[in-house]
C-alpha positions in Angstrom: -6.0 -3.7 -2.5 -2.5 -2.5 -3.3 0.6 -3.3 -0.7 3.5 -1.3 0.2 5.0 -2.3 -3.1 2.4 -0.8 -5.4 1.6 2.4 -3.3 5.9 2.6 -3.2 5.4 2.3 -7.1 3.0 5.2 -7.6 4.9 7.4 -5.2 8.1 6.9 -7.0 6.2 7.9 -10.2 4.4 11.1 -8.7 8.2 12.1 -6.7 9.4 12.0 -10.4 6.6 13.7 -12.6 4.9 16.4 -10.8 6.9 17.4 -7.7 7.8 21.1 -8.1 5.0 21.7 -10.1 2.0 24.0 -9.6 -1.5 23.6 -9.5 -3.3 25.8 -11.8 -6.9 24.4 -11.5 -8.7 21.1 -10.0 -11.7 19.6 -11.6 -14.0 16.9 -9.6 -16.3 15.3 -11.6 -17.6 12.4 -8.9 -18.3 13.3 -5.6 -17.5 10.2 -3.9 -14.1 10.7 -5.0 -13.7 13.2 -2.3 -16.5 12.4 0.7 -13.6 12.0 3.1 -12.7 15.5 2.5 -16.0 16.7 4.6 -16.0 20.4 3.7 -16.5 19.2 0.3 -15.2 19.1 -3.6 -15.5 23.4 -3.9 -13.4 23.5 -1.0 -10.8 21.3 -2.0 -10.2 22.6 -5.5 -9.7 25.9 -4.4 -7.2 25.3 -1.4 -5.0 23.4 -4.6 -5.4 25.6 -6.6 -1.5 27.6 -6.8 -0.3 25.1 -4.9 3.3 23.4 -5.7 3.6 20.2 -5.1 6.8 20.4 -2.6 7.1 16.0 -2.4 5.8 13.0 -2.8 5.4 10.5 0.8 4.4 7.0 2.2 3.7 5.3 4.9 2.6 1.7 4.5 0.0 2.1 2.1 -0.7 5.5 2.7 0.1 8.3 0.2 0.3 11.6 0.2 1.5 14.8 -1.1 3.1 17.7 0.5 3.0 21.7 -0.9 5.0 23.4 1.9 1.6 23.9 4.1 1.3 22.0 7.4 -2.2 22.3 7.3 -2.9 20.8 3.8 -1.0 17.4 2.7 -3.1 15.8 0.1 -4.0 12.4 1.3 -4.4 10.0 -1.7 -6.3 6.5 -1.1 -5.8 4.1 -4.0 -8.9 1.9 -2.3 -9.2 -1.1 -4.6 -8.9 0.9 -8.3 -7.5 3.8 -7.4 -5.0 5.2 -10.2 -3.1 8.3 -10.4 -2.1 9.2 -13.7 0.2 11.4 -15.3 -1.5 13.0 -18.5 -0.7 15.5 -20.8 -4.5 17.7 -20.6 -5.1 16.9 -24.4 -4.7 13.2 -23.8 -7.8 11.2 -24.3 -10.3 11.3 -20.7 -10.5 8.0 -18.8 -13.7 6.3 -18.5 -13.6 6.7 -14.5 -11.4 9.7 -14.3 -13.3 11.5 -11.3 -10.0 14.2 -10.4 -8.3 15.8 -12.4 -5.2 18.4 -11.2 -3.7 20.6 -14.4 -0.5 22.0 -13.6 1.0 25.1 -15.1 2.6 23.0 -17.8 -0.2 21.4 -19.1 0.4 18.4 -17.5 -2.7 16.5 -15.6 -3.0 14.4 -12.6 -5.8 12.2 -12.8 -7.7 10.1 -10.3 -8.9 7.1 -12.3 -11.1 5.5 -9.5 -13.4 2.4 -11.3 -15.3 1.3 -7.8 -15.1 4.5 -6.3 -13.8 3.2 -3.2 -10.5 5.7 -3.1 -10.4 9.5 -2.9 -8.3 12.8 -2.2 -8.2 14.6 1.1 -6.4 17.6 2.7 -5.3 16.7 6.3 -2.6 18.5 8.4 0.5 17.5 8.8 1.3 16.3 12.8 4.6 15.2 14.5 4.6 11.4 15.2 8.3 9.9 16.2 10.0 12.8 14.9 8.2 12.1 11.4 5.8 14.5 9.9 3.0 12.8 8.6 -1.4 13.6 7.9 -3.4 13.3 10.7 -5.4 10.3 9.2 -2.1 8.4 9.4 -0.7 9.1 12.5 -1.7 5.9 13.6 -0.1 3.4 11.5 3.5 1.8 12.3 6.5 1.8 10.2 7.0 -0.2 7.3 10.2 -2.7 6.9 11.6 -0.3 3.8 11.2 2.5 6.3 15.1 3.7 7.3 14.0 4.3 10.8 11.9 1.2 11.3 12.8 -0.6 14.5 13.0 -4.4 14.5 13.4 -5.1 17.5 10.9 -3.1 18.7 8.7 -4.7 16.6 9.4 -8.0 17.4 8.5 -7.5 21.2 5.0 -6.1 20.4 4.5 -9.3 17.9 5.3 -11.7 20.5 2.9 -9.9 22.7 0.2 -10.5 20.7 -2.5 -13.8 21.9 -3.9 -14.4 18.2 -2.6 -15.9 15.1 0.7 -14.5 13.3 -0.7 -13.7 9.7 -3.9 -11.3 12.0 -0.6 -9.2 13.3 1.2 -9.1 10.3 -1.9 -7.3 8.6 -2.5 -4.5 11.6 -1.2 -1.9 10.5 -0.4 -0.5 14.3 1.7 -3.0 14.5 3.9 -3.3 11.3 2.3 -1.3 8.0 2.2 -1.7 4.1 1.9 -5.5 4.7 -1.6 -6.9 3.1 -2.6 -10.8 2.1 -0.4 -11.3 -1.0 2.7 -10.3 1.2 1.9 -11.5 4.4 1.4 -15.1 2.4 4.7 -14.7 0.7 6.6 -14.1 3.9 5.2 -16.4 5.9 6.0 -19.2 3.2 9.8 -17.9 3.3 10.0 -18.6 7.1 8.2 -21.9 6.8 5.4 -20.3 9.4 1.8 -21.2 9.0 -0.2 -18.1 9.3 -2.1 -19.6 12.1 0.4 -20.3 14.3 0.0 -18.2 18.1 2.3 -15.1 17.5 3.2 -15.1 21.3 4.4 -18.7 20.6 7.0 -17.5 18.0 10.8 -17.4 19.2 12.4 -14.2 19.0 14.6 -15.3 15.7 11.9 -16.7 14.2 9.8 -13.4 14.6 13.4 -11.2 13.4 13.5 -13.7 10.2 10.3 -13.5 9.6 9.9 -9.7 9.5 13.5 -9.7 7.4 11.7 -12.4 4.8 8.9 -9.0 4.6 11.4 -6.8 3.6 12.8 -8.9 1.1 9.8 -9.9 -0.3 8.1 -6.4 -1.1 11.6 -4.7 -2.0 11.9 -7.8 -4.7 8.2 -7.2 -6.2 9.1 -3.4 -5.7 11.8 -4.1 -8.4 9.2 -5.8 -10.2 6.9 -2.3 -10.3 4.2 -4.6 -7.8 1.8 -7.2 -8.4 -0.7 -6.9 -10.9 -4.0 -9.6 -11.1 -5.6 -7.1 -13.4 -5.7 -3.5 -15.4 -6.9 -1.8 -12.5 -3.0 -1.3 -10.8 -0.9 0.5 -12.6 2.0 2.9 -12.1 1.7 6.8 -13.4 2.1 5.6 -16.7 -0.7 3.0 -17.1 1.8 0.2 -16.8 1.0 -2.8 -14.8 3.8 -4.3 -12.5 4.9 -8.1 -13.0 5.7 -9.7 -9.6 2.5 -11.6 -10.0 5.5 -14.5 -12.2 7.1 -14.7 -9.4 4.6 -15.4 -6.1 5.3 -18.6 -4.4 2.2 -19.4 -2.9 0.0 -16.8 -3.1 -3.1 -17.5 -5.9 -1.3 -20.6 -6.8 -3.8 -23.3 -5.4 -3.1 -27.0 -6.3 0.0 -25.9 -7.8 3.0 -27.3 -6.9 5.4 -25.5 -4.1 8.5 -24.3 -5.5 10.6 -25.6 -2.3 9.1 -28.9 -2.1 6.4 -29.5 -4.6 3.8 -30.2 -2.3 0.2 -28.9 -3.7 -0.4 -25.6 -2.5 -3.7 -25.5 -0.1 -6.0 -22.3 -0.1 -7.7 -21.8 3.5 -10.3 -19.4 4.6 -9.0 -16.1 6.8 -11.1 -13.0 7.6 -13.1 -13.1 4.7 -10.6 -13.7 2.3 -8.1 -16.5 1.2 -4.6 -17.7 2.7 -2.1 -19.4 0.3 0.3 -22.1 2.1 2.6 -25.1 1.5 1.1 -27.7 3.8 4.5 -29.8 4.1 6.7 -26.6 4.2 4.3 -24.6 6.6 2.2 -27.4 8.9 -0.9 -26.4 10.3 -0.4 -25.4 14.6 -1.5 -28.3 16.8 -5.5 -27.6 17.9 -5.3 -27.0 21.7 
């Protein structure tokens, strides 16, 4: 699933290549690639249609685009294969290319979605912390790379919280755009096993620890994100390369780069946790 860093990617890439243009014509070709748009695919080609795309937002992981309409952002979800392209129309169609948006230009936007897990949505735009964002996202936090994000703010809620540090670093109420990769990363750059109780964590270790996010997606930003496979890729079709440069994260058995202690893999939620076992011990069982 991409992170902040991927979505921040694509959003860059859409800000650049098809904000102020227009929308001549929308063609959906998979209906699943817009069932969260419940008045259906005829209805949301048409209110497109001669649009112009006013800007290009994100929240977290959330993406979306504005056309100078409080009533119709267009809520993009990546899901796990989600791509949005930028395409001249007579370039060769995409195996899994389920949207596509043609602009007055010529120019396409396509929704290359391989597990049809993503989509396209119109949602109205409401006032949340005197930020205008679509209704499906007005409940997700800031993100660390947000300008008005509130640390300390965010560090009270955290050491609120009765359950294990890495479980609050991934709700997105809380703190957003942070998924496993980066939560992993960050948590090996404090020295903090992911188990450990949030409520137990002092107040600096909490402030480092949310400064050690930051750092850690706005380097992999720079890198264009991480990429295990073909399946992310920026506007272009090109894949980031952060993956060279993850510390624990998908590095098993491997040695740590701070110690060179094997790197352990543990089971978390249904998916895998990446830590130094000398740089990040395990809490104490109570």
């Amino acid at each position: 699933m991409p992170e902040l860093p991927e979505v921040e990617v694509v959003r860059r890439g859409l800000a650049e290549h098809v904000v102020g243009r227009v929308v001549e014509s929308v063609a959906i070709t998979h209906p699943r690639s817009v069932r969260r748009h419940l008045e259906g695919a005829a209805d949301l080609a048409a209110r497109l249609t001669g649009l112009t795309v006013e800007s290009a937002e994100r929240r977290g992981k959330f993406l979306w685009l504005t056309f100078g309409d409080p009533e119709a952002a267009l809520v993009v979800h990546l899901g796990m294969s989600g791509q949005m392209l930028v395409q001249p129309a007579d370039a060769p169609l995409e195996k899994h290319a389920h949207i596509r948006a043609t602009f007055g230009d010529g120019t396409q936007l396509r929704f290359v979605d391989q597990r049809t897990f993503g989509g396209w949505a119109l949602a109205p735009l409401v006032e949340v912390d005197g930020t205008l964002v679509p209704q499906p996202v007005a409940h997700i936090a800031r993100d660390p790379l947000d300008p008005r994000f509130d640390a300390e703010s965010v560090v009270a809620v955290v050491r609120r919280k009765q359950t294990e540090i890495k479980r609050v670093l991934l709700d997105q109420g809380v703190v957003s755009g942070i998924g496993n990769i980066y939560a992993d990363e960050a948590l090996w750059r404090a020295k903090i096993h992911g188990g450990r109780l949030a409520s137990g964590l002092a107040r600096p270790m909490v402030r480092g620890l949310l400064a050690d996010v930051a750092t850690v997606m706005g380097e992999a930003l720079a890198a264009g994100g991480t990429s295990f496979d073909a399946l992310y890729v920026n506007v272009n079709g090109q894949s980031g390369y952060f993956e060279r440069a993850l510390a624990v994260y998908g590095r098993e058995n491997e040695p740590c780069r701070r110690c060179g202690a094997p790197i352990i893999r543990e089971r978390f939620m249904n998916r895998s946790s990446y830590s130094c076992p000398r740089c990040q011990p395990k809490p104490r069982r109570r």
